[in-house]
PDB file with one MODEL, atoms N, CA, C and O in Angstrom:
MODEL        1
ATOM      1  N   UNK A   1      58.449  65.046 122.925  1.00  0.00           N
ATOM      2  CA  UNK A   1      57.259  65.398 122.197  1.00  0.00           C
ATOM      3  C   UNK A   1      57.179  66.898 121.990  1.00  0.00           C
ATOM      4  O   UNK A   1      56.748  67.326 120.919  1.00  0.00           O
ATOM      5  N   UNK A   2      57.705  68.004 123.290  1.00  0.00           N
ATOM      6  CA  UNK A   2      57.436  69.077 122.737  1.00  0.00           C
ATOM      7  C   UNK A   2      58.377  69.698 121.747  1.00  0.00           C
ATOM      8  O   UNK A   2      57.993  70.523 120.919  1.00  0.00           O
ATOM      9  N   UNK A   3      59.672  69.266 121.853  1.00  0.00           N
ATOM     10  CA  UNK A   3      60.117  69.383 120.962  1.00  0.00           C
ATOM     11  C   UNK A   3      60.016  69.058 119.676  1.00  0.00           C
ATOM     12  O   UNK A   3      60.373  69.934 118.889  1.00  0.00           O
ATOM     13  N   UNK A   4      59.729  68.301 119.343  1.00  0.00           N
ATOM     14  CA  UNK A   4      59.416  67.789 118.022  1.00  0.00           C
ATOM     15  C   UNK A   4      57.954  68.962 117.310  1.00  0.00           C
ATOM     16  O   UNK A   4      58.039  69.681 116.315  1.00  0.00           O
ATOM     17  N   UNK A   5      56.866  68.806 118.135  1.00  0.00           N
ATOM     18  CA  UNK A   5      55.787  69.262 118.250  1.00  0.00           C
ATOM     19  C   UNK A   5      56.467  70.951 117.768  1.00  0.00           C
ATOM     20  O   UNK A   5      56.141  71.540 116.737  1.00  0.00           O
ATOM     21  N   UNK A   6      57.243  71.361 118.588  1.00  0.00           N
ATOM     22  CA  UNK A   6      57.490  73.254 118.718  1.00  0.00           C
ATOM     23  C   UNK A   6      58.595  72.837 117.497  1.00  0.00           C
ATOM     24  O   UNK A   6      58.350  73.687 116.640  1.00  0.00           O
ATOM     25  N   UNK A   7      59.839  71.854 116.891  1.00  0.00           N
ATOM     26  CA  UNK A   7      59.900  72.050 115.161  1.00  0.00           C
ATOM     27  C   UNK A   7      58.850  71.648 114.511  1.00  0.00           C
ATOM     28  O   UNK A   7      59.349  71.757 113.391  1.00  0.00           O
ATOM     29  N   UNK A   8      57.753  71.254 114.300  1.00  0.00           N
ATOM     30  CA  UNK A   8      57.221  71.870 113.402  1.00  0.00           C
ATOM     31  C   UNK A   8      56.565  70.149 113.315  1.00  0.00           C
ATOM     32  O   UNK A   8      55.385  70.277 112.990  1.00  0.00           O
ATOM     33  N   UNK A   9      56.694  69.566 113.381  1.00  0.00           N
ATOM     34  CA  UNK A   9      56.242  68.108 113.376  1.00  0.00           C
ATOM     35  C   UNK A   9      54.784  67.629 113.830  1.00  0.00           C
ATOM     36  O   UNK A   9      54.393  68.003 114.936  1.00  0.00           O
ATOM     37  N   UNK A  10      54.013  66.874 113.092  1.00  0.00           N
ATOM     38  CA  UNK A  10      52.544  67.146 113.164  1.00  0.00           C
ATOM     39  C   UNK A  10      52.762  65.741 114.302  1.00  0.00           C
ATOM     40  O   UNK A  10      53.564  64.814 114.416  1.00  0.00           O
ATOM     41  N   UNK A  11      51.055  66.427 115.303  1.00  0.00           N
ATOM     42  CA  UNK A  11      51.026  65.404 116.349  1.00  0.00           C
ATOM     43  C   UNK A  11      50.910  64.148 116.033  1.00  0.00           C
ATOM     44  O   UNK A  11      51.235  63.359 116.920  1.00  0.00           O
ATOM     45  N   UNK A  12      50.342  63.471 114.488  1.00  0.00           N
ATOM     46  CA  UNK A  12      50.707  62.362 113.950  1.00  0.00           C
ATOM     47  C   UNK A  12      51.868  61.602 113.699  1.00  0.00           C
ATOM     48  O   UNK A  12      52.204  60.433 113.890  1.00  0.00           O
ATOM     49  N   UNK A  13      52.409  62.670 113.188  1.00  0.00           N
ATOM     50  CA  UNK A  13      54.224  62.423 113.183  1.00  0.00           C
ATOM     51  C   UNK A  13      54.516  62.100 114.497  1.00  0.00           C
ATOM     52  O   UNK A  13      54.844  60.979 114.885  1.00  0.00           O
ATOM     53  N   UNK A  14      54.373  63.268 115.300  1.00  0.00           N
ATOM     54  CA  UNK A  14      55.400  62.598 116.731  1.00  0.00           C
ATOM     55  C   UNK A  14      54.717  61.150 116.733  1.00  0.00           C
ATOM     56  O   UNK A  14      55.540  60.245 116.593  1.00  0.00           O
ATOM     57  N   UNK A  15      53.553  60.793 116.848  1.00  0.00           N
ATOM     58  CA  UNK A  15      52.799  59.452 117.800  1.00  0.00           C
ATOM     59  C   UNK A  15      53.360  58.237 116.480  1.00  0.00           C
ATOM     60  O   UNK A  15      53.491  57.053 116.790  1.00  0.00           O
ATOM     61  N   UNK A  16      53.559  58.569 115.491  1.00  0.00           N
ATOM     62  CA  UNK A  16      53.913  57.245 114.566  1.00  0.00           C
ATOM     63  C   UNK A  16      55.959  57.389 115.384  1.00  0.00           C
ATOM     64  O   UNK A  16      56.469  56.354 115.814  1.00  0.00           O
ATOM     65  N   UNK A  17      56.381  58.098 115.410  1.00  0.00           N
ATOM     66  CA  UNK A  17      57.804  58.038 115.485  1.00  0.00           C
ATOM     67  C   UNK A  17      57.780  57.527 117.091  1.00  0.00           C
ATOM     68  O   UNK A  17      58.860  57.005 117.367  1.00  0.00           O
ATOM     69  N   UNK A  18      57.063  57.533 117.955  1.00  0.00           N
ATOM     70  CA  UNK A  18      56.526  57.189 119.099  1.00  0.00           C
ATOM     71  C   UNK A  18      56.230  55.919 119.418  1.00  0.00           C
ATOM     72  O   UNK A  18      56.270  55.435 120.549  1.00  0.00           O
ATOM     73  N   UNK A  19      55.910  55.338 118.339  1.00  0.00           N
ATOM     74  CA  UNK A  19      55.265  54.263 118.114  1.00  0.00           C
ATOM     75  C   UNK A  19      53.833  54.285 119.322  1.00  0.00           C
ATOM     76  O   UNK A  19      53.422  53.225 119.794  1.00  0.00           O
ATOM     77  N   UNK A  20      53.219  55.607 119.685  1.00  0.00           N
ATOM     78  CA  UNK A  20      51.869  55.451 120.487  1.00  0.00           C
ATOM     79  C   UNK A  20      50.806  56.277 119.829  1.00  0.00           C
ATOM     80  O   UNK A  20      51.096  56.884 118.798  1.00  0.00           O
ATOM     81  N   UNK A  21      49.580  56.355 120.345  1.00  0.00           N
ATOM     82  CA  UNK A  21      48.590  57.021 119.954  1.00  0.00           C
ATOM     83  C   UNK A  21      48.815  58.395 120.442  1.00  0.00           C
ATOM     84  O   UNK A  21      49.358  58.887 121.431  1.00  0.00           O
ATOM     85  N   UNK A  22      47.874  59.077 118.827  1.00  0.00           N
ATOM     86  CA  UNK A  22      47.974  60.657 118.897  1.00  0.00           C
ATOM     87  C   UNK A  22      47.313  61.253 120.178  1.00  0.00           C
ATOM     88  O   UNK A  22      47.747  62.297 120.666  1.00  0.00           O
ATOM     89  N   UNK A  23      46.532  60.755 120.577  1.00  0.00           N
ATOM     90  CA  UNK A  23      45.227  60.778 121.463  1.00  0.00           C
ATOM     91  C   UNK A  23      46.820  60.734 122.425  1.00  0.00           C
ATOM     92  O   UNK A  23      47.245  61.771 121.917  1.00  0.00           O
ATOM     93  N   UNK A  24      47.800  60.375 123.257  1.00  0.00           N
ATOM     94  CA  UNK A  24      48.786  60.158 124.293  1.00  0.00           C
ATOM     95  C   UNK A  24      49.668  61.382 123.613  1.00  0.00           C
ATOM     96  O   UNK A  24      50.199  62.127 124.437  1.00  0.00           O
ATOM     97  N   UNK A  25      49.846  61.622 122.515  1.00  0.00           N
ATOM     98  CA  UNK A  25      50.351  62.602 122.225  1.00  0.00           C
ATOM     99  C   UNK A  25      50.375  64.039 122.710  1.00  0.00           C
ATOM    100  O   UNK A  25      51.288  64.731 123.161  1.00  0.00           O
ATOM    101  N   UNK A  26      48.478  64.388 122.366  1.00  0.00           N
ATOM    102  CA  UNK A  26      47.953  65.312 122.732  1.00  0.00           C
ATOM    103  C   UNK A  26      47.666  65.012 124.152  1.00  0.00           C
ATOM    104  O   UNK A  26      47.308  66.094 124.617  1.00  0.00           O
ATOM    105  N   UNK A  27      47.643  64.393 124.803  1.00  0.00           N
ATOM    106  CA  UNK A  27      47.422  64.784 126.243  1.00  0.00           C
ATOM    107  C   UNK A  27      48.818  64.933 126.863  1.00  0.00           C
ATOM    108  O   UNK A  27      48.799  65.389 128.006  1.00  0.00           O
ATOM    109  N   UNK A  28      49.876  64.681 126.414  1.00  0.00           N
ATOM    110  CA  UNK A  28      51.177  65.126 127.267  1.00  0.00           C
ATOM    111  C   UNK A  28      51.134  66.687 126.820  1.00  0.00           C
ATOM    112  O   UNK A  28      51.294  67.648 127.572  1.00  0.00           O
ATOM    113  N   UNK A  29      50.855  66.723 125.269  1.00  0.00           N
ATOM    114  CA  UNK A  29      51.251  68.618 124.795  1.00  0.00           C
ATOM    115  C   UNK A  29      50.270  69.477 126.125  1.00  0.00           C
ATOM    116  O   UNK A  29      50.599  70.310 126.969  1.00  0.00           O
ATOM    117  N   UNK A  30      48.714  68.672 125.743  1.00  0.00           N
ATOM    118  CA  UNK A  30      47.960  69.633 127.007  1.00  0.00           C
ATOM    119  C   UNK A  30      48.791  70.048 128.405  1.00  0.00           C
ATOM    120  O   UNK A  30      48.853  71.182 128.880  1.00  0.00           O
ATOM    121  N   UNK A  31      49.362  68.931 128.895  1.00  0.00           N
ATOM    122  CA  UNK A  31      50.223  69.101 130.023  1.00  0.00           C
ATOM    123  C   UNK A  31      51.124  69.777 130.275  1.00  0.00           C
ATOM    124  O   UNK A  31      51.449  69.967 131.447  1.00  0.00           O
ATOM    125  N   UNK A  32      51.644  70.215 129.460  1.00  0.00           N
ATOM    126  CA  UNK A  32      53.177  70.574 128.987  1.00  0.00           C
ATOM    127  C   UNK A  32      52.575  72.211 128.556  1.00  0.00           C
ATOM    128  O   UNK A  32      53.323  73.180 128.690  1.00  0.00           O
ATOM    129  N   UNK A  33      51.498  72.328 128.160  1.00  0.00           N
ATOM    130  CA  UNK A  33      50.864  73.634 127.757  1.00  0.00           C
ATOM    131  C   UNK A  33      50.340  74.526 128.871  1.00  0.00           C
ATOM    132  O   UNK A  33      50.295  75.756 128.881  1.00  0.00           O
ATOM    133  N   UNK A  34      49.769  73.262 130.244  1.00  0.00           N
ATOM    134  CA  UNK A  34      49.326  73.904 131.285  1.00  0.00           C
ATOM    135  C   UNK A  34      50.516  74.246 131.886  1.00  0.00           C
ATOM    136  O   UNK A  34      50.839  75.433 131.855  1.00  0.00           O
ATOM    137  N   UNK A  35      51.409  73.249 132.561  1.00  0.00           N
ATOM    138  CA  UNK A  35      52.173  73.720 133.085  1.00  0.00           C
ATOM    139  C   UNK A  35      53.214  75.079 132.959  1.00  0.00           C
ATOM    140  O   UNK A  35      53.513  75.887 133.838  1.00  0.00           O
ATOM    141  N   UNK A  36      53.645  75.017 131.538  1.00  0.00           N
ATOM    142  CA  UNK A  36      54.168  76.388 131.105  1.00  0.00           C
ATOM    143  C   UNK A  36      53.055  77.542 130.892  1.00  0.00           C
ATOM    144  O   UNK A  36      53.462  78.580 130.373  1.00  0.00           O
ATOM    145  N   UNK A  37      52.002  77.479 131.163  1.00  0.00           N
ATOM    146  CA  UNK A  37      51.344  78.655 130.994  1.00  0.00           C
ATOM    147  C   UNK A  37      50.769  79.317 129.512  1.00  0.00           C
ATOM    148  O   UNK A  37      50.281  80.409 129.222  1.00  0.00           O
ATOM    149  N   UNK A  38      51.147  77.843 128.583  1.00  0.00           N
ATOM    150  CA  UNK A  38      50.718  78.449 127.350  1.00  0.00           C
ATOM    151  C   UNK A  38      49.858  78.208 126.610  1.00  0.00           C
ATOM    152  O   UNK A  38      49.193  77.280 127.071  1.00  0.00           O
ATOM    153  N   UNK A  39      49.350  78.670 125.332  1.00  0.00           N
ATOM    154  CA  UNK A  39      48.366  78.186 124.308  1.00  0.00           C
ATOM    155  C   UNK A  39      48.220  77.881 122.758  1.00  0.00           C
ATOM    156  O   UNK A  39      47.290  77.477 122.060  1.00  0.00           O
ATOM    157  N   UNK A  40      49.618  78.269 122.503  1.00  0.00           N
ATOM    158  CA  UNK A  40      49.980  78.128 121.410  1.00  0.00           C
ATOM    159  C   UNK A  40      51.329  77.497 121.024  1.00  0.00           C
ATOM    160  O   UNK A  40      52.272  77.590 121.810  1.00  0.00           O
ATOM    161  N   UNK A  41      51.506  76.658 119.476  1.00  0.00           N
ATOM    162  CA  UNK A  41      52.410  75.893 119.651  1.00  0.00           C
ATOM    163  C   UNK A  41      53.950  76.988 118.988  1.00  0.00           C
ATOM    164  O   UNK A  41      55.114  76.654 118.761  1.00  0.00           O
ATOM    165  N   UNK A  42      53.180  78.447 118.844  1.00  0.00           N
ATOM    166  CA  UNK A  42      54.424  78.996 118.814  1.00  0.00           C
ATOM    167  C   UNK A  42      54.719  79.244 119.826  1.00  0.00           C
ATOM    168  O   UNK A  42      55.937  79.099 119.923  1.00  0.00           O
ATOM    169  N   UNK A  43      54.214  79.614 120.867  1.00  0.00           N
ATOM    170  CA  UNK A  43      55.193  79.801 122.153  1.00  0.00           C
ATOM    171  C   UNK A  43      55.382  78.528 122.812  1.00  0.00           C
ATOM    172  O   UNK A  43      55.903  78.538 123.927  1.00  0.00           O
ATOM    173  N   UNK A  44      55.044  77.464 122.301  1.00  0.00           N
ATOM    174  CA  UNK A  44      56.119  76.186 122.563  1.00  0.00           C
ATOM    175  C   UNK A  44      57.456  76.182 121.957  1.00  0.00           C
ATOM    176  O   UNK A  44      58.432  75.662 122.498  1.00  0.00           O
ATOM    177  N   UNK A  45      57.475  76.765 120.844  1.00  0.00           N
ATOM    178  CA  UNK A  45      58.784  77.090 119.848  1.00  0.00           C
ATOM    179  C   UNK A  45      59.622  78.144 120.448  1.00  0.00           C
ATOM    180  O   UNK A  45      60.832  78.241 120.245  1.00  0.00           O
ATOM    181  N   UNK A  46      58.873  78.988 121.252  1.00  0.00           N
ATOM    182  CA  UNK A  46      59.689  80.488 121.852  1.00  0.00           C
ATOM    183  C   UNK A  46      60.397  80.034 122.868  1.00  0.00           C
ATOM    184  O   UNK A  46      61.436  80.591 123.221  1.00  0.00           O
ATOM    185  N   UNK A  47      59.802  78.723 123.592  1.00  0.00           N
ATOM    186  CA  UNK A  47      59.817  78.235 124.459  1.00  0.00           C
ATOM    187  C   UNK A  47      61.092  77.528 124.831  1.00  0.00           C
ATOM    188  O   UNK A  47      61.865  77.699 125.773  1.00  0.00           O
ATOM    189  N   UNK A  48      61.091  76.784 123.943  1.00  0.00           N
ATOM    190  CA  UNK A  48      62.016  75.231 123.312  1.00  0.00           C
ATOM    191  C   UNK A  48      63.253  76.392 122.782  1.00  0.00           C
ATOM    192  O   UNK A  48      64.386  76.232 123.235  1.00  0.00           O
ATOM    193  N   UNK A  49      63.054  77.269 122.049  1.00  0.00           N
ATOM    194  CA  UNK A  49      64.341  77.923 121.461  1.00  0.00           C
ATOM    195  C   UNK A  49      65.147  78.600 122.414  1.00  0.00           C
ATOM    196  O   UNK A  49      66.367  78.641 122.254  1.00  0.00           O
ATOM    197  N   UNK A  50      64.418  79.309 123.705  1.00  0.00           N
ATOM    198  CA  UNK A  50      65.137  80.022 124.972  1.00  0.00           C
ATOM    199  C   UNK A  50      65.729  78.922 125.670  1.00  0.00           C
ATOM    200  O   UNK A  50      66.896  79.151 125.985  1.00  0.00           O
ATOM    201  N   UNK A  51      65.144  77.416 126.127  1.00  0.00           N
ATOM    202  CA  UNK A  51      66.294  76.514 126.355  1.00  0.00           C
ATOM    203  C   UNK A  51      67.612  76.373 125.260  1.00  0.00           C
ATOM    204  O   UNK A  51      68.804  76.197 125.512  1.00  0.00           O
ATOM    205  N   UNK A  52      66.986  76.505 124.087  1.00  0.00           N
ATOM    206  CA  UNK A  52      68.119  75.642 123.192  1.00  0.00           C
ATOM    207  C   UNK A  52      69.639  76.507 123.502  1.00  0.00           C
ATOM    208  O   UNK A  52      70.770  76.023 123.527  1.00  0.00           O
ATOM    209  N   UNK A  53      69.127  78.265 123.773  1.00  0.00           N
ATOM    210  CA  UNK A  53      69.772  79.243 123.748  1.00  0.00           C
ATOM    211  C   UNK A  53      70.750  79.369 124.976  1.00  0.00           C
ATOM    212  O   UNK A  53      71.930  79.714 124.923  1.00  0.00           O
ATOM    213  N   UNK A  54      70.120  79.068 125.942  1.00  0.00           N
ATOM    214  CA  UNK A  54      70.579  78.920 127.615  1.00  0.00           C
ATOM    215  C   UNK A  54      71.002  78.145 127.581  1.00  0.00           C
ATOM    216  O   UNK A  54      72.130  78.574 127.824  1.00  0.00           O
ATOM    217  N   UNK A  55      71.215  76.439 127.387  1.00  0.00           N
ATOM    218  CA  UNK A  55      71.775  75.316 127.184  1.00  0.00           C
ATOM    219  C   UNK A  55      73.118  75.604 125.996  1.00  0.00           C
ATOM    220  O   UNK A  55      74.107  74.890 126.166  1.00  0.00           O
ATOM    221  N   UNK A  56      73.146  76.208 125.296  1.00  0.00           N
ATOM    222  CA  UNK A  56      74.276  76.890 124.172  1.00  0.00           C
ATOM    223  C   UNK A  56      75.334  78.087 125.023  1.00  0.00           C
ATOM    224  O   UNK A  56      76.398  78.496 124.559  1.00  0.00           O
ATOM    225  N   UNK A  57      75.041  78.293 125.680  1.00  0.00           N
ATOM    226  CA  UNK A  57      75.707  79.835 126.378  1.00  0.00           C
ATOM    227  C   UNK A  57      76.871  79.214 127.436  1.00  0.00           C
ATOM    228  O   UNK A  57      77.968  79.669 127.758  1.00  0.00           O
ATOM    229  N   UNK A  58      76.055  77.790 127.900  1.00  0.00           N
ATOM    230  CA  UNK A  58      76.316  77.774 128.869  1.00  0.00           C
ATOM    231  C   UNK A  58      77.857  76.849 128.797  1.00  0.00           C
ATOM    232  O   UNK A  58      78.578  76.510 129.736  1.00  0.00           O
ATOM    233  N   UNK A  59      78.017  76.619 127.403  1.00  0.00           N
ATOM    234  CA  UNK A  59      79.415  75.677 126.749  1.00  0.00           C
ATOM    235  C   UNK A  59      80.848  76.829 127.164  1.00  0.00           C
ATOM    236  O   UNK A  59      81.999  76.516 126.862  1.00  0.00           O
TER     237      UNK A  59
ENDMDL
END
């Protein structure tokens, strides 16, 4: 979900490709927002891209 969510994909989108409700959507992002410390879904993207980057290095 956060991935999808941090490219750019509306929380509708994820929950239909999900096949669950947006309402389950948004309460994992909340989670996923507390735990990392953040508030915005660009620094979910800053976020998601420093794995993509560290996970790439590491080939």
């Amino acid at each position: 979900m956060a991935v999808a969510v941090a490219a750019g994909q509306t929380v509708a989108g994820v929950a239909d490709a999900l096949d669950c409700a947006e309402s389950t959507v948004k309460t994992h992002l909340k989670r996923v927002y507390r735990k990392l410390g953040i508030r915005k879904q660009t620094e979910l993207a800053q976020r998601v891209l420093s794995l993509e980057s560290l996970r790439g290095s590491g080939r």
